[in-house]
N, C-alpha and C positions, 0 to 999 in steps of 0.2 A: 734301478727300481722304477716302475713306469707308474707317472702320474697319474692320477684318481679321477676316474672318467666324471667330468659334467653330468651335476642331473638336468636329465629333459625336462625346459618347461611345457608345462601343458596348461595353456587359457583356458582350455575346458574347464579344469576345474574350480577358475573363477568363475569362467559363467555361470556353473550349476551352483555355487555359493549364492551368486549376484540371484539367480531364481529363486533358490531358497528364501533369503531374506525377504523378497518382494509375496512369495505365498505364507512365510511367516506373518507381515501384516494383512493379508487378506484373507487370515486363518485355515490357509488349504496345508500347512506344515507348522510342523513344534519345534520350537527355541533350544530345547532342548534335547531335540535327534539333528543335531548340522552335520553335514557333507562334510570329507574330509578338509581341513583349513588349508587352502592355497597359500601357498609363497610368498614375500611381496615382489618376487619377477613374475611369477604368473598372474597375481592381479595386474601389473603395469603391463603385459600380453594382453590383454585382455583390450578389446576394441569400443572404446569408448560409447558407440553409438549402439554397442550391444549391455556396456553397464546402465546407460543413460535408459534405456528402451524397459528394463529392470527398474532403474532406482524411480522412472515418472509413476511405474504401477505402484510401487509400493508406496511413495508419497501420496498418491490418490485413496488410496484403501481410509475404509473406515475407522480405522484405528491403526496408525503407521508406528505407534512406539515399540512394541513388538520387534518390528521390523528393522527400526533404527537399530535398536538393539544387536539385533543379527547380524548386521552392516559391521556394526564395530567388533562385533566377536569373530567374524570373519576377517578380517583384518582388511576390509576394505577402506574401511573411515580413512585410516593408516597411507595406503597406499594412494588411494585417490583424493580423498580431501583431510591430509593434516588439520587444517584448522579448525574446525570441527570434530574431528577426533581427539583435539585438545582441552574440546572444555571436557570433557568426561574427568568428574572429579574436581575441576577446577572450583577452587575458592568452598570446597565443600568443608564446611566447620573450622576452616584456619584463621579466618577472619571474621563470622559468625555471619556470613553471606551464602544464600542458598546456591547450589549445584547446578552452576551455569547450562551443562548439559541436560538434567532432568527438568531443568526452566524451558529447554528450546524444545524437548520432546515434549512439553506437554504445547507448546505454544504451537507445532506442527499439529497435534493431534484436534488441540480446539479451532483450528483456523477453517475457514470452509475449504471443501476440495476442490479447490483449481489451483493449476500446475503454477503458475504465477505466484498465489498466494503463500501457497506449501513450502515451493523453493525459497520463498522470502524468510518464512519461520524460522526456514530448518538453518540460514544462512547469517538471517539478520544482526545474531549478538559476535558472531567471527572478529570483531575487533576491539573484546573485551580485555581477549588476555593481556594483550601490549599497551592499553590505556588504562591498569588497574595503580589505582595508585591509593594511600591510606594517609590521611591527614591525624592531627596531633591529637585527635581526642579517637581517632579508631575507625573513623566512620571511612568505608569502601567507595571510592568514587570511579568512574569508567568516563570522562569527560573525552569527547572528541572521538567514542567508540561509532559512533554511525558513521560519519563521512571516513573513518580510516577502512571500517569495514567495506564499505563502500568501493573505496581504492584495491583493497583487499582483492573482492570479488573481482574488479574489472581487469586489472593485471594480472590474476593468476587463477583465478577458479575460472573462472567463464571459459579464457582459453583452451586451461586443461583438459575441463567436461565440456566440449562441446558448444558451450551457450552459443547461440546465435539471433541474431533482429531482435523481434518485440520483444521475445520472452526476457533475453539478455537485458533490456534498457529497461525493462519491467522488474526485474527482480534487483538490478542497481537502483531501480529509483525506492523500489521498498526498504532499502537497505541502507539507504539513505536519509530517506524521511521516516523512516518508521516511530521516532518519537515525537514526530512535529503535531500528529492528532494528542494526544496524552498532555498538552502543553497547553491545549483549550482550558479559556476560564468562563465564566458569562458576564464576566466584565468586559468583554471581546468587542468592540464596535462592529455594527455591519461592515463597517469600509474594511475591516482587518480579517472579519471573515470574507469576505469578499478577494481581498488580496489571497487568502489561505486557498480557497477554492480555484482560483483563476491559476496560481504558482501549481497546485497539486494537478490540474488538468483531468486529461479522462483515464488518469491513477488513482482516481479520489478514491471510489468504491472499494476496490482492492487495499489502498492504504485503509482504512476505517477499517475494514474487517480484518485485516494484520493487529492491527491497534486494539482492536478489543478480544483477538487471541493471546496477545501480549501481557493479558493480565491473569498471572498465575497466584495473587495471595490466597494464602490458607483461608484468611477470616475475612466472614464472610459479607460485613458491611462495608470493609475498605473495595472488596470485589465489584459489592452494589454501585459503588461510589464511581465506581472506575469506571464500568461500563456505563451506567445513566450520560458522565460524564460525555461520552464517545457518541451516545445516543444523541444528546442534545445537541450535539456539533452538526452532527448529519441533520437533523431537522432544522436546523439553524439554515445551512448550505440550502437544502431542499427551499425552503420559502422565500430567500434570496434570490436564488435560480431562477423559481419561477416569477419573483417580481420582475427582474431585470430582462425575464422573454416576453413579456407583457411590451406589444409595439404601443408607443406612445401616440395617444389620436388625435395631437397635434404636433407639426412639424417646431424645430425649433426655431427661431427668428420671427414666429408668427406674430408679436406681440410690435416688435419693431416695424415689419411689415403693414401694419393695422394702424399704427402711428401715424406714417408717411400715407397709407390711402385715406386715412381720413380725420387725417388732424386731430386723433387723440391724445392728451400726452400721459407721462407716467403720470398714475395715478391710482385711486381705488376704483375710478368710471370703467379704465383698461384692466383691472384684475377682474370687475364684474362681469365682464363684457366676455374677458377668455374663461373663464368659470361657467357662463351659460353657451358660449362655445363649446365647452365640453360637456359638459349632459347634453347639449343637442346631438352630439357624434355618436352619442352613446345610445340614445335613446329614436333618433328620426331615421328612416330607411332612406331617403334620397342622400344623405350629409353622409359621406365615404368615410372614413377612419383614414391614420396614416397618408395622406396627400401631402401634395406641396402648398408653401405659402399662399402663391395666387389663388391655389384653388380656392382658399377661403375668402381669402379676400375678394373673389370674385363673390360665392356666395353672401359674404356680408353686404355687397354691393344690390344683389336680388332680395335682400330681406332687410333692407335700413328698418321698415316699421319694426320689427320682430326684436329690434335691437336698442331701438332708440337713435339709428344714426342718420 
Protein backbone atom coordinates (compact mmCIF):
# COMPACT_ATOMS: atom_id res chain seq x y z
CA UNK A 1 0.00 0.00 0.00
CA UNK A 2 1.96 3.15 -0.96
CA UNK A 3 1.93 6.08 1.49
CA UNK A 4 -0.05 9.26 1.21
CA UNK A 5 1.81 11.81 -0.75
CA UNK A 6 2.77 15.10 1.40
CA UNK A 7 0.68 18.23 0.84
CA UNK A 8 2.68 21.03 -0.78
CA UNK A 9 3.40 23.75 1.16
CA UNK A 10 2.61 26.92 -0.43
CA UNK A 11 3.91 30.51 1.54
CA UNK A 12 1.84 32.11 -1.01
CA UNK A 13 -0.85 31.51 0.64
CA UNK A 14 0.27 33.19 3.86
CA UNK A 15 1.32 36.01 2.19
CA UNK A 16 -1.85 36.70 0.56
CA UNK A 17 -3.53 36.11 4.19
CA UNK A 18 -0.62 38.36 5.74
CA UNK A 19 -1.97 41.20 2.83
CA UNK A 20 -5.25 40.60 3.44
CA UNK A 21 -5.21 41.32 7.18
CA UNK A 22 -2.81 44.37 6.59
CA UNK A 23 -5.76 45.97 3.81
CA UNK A 24 -8.45 44.62 6.32
CA UNK A 25 -7.06 47.44 8.63
CA UNK A 26 -6.64 50.01 6.04
CA UNK A 27 -10.15 49.08 4.77
CA UNK A 28 -9.24 48.09 1.13
CA UNK A 29 -10.85 44.29 2.23
CA UNK A 30 -13.59 42.60 4.50
CA UNK A 31 -13.00 40.57 7.66
CA UNK A 32 -15.46 38.74 6.55
CA UNK A 33 -14.51 37.60 2.69
CA UNK A 34 -10.59 35.97 4.03
CA UNK A 35 -8.38 33.97 1.64
CA UNK A 36 -8.18 30.62 1.98
CA UNK A 37 -6.67 29.98 5.88
CA UNK A 38 -2.95 28.66 5.39
CA UNK A 39 -1.43 25.89 7.44
CA UNK A 40 0.62 26.49 10.44
CA UNK A 41 3.66 25.16 7.91
CA UNK A 42 2.95 27.53 5.46
CA UNK A 43 2.75 30.42 7.70
CA UNK A 44 6.13 29.18 9.34
CA UNK A 45 7.38 29.28 5.08
CA UNK A 46 6.37 32.28 5.03
CA UNK A 47 9.67 34.91 5.15
CA UNK A 48 9.50 36.76 7.90
CA UNK A 49 10.58 40.16 6.27
CA UNK A 50 7.73 39.57 3.99
CA UNK A 51 5.16 39.03 7.23
CA UNK A 52 6.98 41.96 8.97
CA UNK A 53 6.59 44.33 5.58
CA UNK A 54 2.52 43.23 6.12
CA UNK A 55 2.09 43.38 9.74
CA UNK A 56 4.15 47.38 9.96
CA UNK A 57 1.36 48.38 7.37
CA UNK A 58 -1.33 47.28 9.10
CA UNK A 59 -0.21 48.44 12.56
CA UNK A 60 0.10 51.97 11.02
CA UNK A 61 -3.40 52.08 9.56
CA UNK A 62 -5.91 54.19 11.10
CA UNK A 63 -7.72 51.76 12.69
CA UNK A 64 -5.61 48.39 13.01
CA UNK A 65 -8.24 46.30 15.27
CA UNK A 66 -9.81 45.01 12.23
CA UNK A 67 -6.79 43.84 11.12
CA UNK A 68 -5.56 42.32 14.34
CA UNK A 69 -8.53 40.49 14.07
CA UNK A 70 -7.72 39.07 10.73
CA UNK A 71 -4.14 38.26 12.00
CA UNK A 72 -5.78 35.86 14.46
CA UNK A 73 -8.36 34.40 12.24
CA UNK A 74 -5.86 33.68 9.87
CA UNK A 75 -3.90 31.70 12.15
CA UNK A 76 -1.00 33.82 12.10
CA UNK A 77 -1.15 35.27 15.79
CA UNK A 78 -0.83 31.15 16.29
CA UNK A 79 1.98 30.66 14.20
CA UNK A 80 4.16 33.72 14.42
CA UNK A 81 3.56 35.31 17.85
CA UNK A 82 1.76 32.65 20.37
CA UNK A 83 1.90 35.05 22.96
CA UNK A 84 -0.37 37.21 21.90
CA UNK A 85 -2.46 35.03 20.37
CA UNK A 86 -2.88 33.91 23.95
CA UNK A 87 -4.58 36.71 25.53
CA UNK A 88 -7.59 36.28 23.10
CA UNK A 89 -10.16 35.42 25.69
CA UNK A 90 -7.76 35.39 28.33
CA UNK A 91 -9.30 36.31 31.84
CA UNK A 92 -12.44 37.28 29.93
CA UNK A 93 -15.46 37.04 32.83
CA UNK A 94 -13.61 34.09 34.88
CA UNK A 95 -12.28 36.36 37.10
CA UNK A 96 -14.38 39.50 36.51
CA UNK A 97 -11.21 41.09 34.57
CA UNK A 98 -11.66 42.46 31.29
CA UNK A 99 -10.30 40.70 27.92
CA UNK A 100 -6.75 41.04 27.95
CA UNK A 101 -6.82 41.00 24.20
CA UNK A 102 -9.68 43.39 23.30
CA UNK A 103 -7.68 45.79 26.18
CA UNK A 104 -4.36 45.49 23.87
CA UNK A 105 -6.58 45.97 20.51
CA UNK A 106 -7.99 48.83 21.64
CA UNK A 107 -4.57 50.20 23.28
CA UNK A 108 -3.00 49.64 19.55
CA UNK A 109 -5.83 51.35 17.95
CA UNK A 110 -5.59 54.55 20.49
CA UNK A 111 -1.79 54.83 20.51
CA UNK A 112 -0.29 57.31 17.83
CA UNK A 113 0.88 55.78 14.56
CA UNK A 114 4.51 55.16 14.84
CA UNK A 115 5.91 51.73 14.37
CA UNK A 116 7.66 51.91 17.79
CA UNK A 117 4.62 52.96 19.55
CA UNK A 118 2.18 50.36 17.92
CA UNK A 119 4.63 47.56 18.32
CA UNK A 120 4.79 48.42 22.08
CA UNK A 121 0.81 48.23 22.43
CA UNK A 122 0.30 45.41 20.52
CA UNK A 123 3.32 43.67 22.66
CA UNK A 124 3.24 45.46 25.93
CA UNK A 125 0.65 43.15 28.36
CA UNK A 126 2.47 39.60 26.62
CA UNK A 127 3.54 38.92 30.33
CA UNK A 128 0.29 38.77 31.88
CA UNK A 129 -0.63 35.45 31.24
CA UNK A 130 2.26 33.83 33.60
CA UNK A 131 2.22 36.65 36.28
CA UNK A 132 -1.78 36.30 36.75
CA UNK A 133 -2.27 35.40 40.09
CA UNK A 134 -5.69 35.89 42.53
CA UNK A 135 -5.29 36.70 46.25
CA UNK A 136 -7.86 35.69 49.20
CA UNK A 137 -10.49 38.23 48.61
CA UNK A 138 -10.65 37.74 44.49
CA UNK A 139 -8.81 40.65 43.33
CA UNK A 140 -6.58 39.75 39.90
CA UNK A 141 -2.99 40.91 40.25
CA UNK A 142 -0.31 40.71 37.14
CA UNK A 143 2.77 41.82 39.45
CA UNK A 144 6.24 41.48 37.69
CA UNK A 145 4.13 41.33 34.16
CA UNK A 146 6.39 44.30 32.50
CA UNK A 147 9.97 43.24 33.17
CA UNK A 148 8.88 39.29 32.36
CA UNK A 149 7.39 40.68 29.30
CA UNK A 150 10.10 42.48 28.54
CA UNK A 151 12.42 39.25 28.70
CA UNK A 152 9.57 37.83 26.83
CA UNK A 153 10.15 39.99 23.93
CA UNK A 154 13.87 40.08 23.86
CA UNK A 155 14.55 36.21 23.89
CA UNK A 156 11.93 35.08 21.74
CA UNK A 157 9.81 37.66 19.64
CA UNK A 158 12.43 40.16 18.52
CA UNK A 159 14.47 37.11 17.25
CA UNK A 160 11.68 35.41 15.72
CA UNK A 161 10.23 38.68 13.77
CA UNK A 162 13.02 39.99 12.86
CA UNK A 163 13.44 42.91 15.37
CA UNK A 164 16.62 44.63 14.88
CA UNK A 165 18.76 48.09 16.61
CA UNK A 166 16.57 51.00 17.66
CA UNK A 167 13.26 49.75 16.82
CA UNK A 168 14.23 46.27 18.86
CA UNK A 169 15.73 48.32 22.14
CA UNK A 170 12.59 50.81 21.66
CA UNK A 171 9.88 48.40 21.73
CA UNK A 172 11.92 46.58 24.99
CA UNK A 173 12.21 49.64 26.60
CA UNK A 174 8.15 50.28 26.09
CA UNK A 175 7.66 46.97 27.36
CA UNK A 176 9.28 47.65 29.97
CA UNK A 177 8.49 50.84 31.40
CA UNK A 178 5.20 51.01 30.20
CA UNK A 179 3.71 51.36 33.62
CA UNK A 180 6.40 53.66 35.07
CA UNK A 181 4.35 56.92 33.67
CA UNK A 182 0.67 55.78 35.34
CA UNK A 183 2.78 55.57 38.82
CA UNK A 184 3.10 59.55 38.64
CA UNK A 185 1.38 61.43 41.62
CA UNK A 186 1.98 65.30 42.19
CA UNK A 187 3.43 64.60 45.35
CA UNK A 188 6.38 63.70 42.95
CA UNK A 189 9.46 66.03 44.07
CA UNK A 190 11.14 67.84 41.00
CA UNK A 191 14.42 65.78 41.88
CA UNK A 192 12.24 62.41 41.31
CA UNK A 193 10.80 63.86 38.22
CA UNK A 194 13.85 64.74 37.25
CA UNK A 195 15.32 61.22 38.01
CA UNK A 196 12.17 59.84 35.98
CA UNK A 197 12.91 61.93 32.86
CA UNK A 198 16.90 61.53 32.80
CA UNK A 199 16.23 57.14 33.62
CA UNK A 200 13.37 57.41 30.51
CA UNK A 201 15.91 59.26 28.08
CA UNK A 202 14.81 60.19 24.49
CA UNK A 203 12.03 57.13 25.12
CA UNK A 204 10.09 59.61 27.16
CA UNK A 205 7.76 60.91 24.31
CA UNK A 206 6.86 57.47 22.97
CA UNK A 207 6.55 56.20 26.72
CA UNK A 208 3.92 59.06 27.54
CA UNK A 209 2.00 58.29 24.47
CA UNK A 210 1.97 54.28 25.16
CA UNK A 211 0.84 55.47 28.59
CA UNK A 212 -2.07 57.44 27.96
CA UNK A 213 -3.21 54.72 25.06
CA UNK A 214 -3.00 52.30 28.04
CA UNK A 215 -6.02 53.72 29.44
CA UNK A 216 -8.98 51.74 28.28
CA UNK A 217 -11.87 52.23 31.22
CA UNK A 218 -15.40 52.39 30.12
CA UNK A 219 -16.19 55.28 32.66
CA UNK A 220 -15.52 58.12 31.78
CA UNK A 221 -14.05 60.31 34.80
CA UNK A 222 -11.71 57.46 35.99
CA UNK A 223 -10.43 57.88 31.84
CA UNK A 224 -10.35 61.86 32.61
CA UNK A 225 -8.30 61.16 35.65
CA UNK A 226 -5.89 59.04 33.92
CA UNK A 227 -5.02 60.90 31.09
CA UNK A 228 -4.86 64.62 32.96
CA UNK A 229 -2.82 62.38 35.16
CA UNK A 230 -0.06 61.61 32.14
CA UNK A 231 -0.69 65.13 30.86
CA UNK A 232 0.67 66.64 33.98
CA UNK A 233 3.63 64.53 34.08
CA UNK A 234 4.63 65.59 30.62
CA UNK A 235 4.28 69.39 31.67
CA UNK A 236 5.86 68.64 34.79
CA UNK A 237 9.15 67.00 32.63
CA UNK A 238 8.63 70.04 29.84
CA UNK A 239 9.44 72.96 32.53
CA UNK A 240 12.07 71.01 34.42
CA UNK A 241 13.83 70.50 31.03
CA UNK A 242 13.68 73.65 30.26
CA UNK A 243 14.96 75.15 33.65
CA UNK A 244 17.92 72.73 33.84
CA UNK A 245 19.02 74.12 29.75
CA UNK A 246 18.92 77.46 31.15
CA UNK A 247 23.08 78.11 31.32
CA UNK A 248 23.81 79.40 34.58
CA UNK A 249 25.27 83.27 34.26
CA UNK A 250 27.49 82.72 36.82
CA UNK A 251 30.23 80.09 37.03
CA UNK A 252 30.31 78.02 40.08
CA UNK A 253 33.05 78.82 42.73
CA UNK A 254 32.54 82.55 41.83
CA UNK A 255 31.45 83.44 45.28
CA UNK A 256 34.86 81.63 46.75
CA UNK A 257 36.75 83.37 44.05
CA UNK A 258 35.40 86.88 45.22
CA UNK A 259 36.25 86.08 48.74
CA UNK A 260 40.13 85.47 48.11
CA UNK A 261 40.20 88.75 45.32
CA UNK A 262 38.84 90.74 47.84
CA UNK A 263 38.47 89.91 51.19
CA UNK A 264 34.91 89.27 51.32
CA UNK A 265 33.84 86.90 53.73
CA UNK A 266 30.53 84.67 54.00
CA UNK A 267 28.02 86.83 54.49
CA UNK A 268 24.69 88.80 53.38
CA UNK A 269 27.52 91.73 51.91
CA UNK A 270 28.64 88.37 49.48
CA UNK A 271 25.05 87.31 48.67
CA UNK A 272 24.25 91.15 47.91
CA UNK A 273 27.05 91.43 45.92
CA UNK A 274 26.41 87.98 43.77
CA UNK A 275 22.63 89.09 43.41
CA UNK A 276 23.59 92.48 41.58
CA UNK A 277 26.10 90.34 39.86
CA UNK A 278 23.45 88.77 38.44
CA UNK A 279 20.95 91.34 37.12
CA UNK A 280 24.03 93.03 35.72
CA UNK A 281 24.60 89.79 33.47
CA UNK A 282 21.31 89.76 32.67
CA UNK A 283 20.64 93.05 31.92
CA UNK A 284 24.30 95.15 30.66
CA UNK A 285 25.63 94.16 27.07
CA UNK A 286 29.41 94.42 27.77
CA UNK A 287 29.09 91.69 31.13
CA UNK A 288 29.03 88.17 29.04
CA UNK A 289 26.77 85.38 30.56
CA UNK A 290 28.42 81.89 31.32
CA UNK A 291 32.27 82.97 31.67
CA UNK A 292 34.87 81.79 33.99
CA UNK A 293 35.57 82.89 37.56
CA UNK A 294 38.44 85.44 36.72
CA UNK A 295 36.37 86.85 34.14
CA UNK A 296 34.41 88.29 36.82
CA UNK A 297 36.50 88.94 38.98
CA UNK A 298 38.41 90.63 36.73
CA UNK A 299 35.34 92.85 36.07
CA UNK A 300 34.66 93.45 39.76
CA UNK A 301 38.16 94.56 39.71
CA UNK A 302 37.12 97.58 36.69
CA UNK A 303 33.97 98.37 38.56
CA UNK A 304 34.84 98.49 42.66
CA UNK A 305 32.54 101.85 42.64
CA UNK A 306 29.66 100.00 41.00
CA UNK A 307 30.04 97.60 43.78
CA UNK A 308 31.14 99.01 46.79
CA UNK A 309 34.56 97.26 46.63
Amino acid sequence: MSAEPEKQVDPDRALQAARWAAEVALGEARLDDPPPRPTPAEWRALGVDDLRAHMDRLLLAKNPEPGLDALYQSGALDAWLPEVAAMVGFSDGEWRHKDVWKHTKQVVRQSVPRLEVRWGALLHDIGKLDTRRIDERGNVTFYGHSELGAAMFRKRVAKRLGFRGALRERVHFLILYHLRASAYDPSWTDSAVRRFYVQMGDGLRDLLDLSRADITTKRPEKRRRGVAQISALGKRVRELQAEDAKVAPLPKGLGTAIMAAFGVPPSKRLGDLMKQLTEDVETLDDLEPGRDADYYVEWLGRHRDRYGL
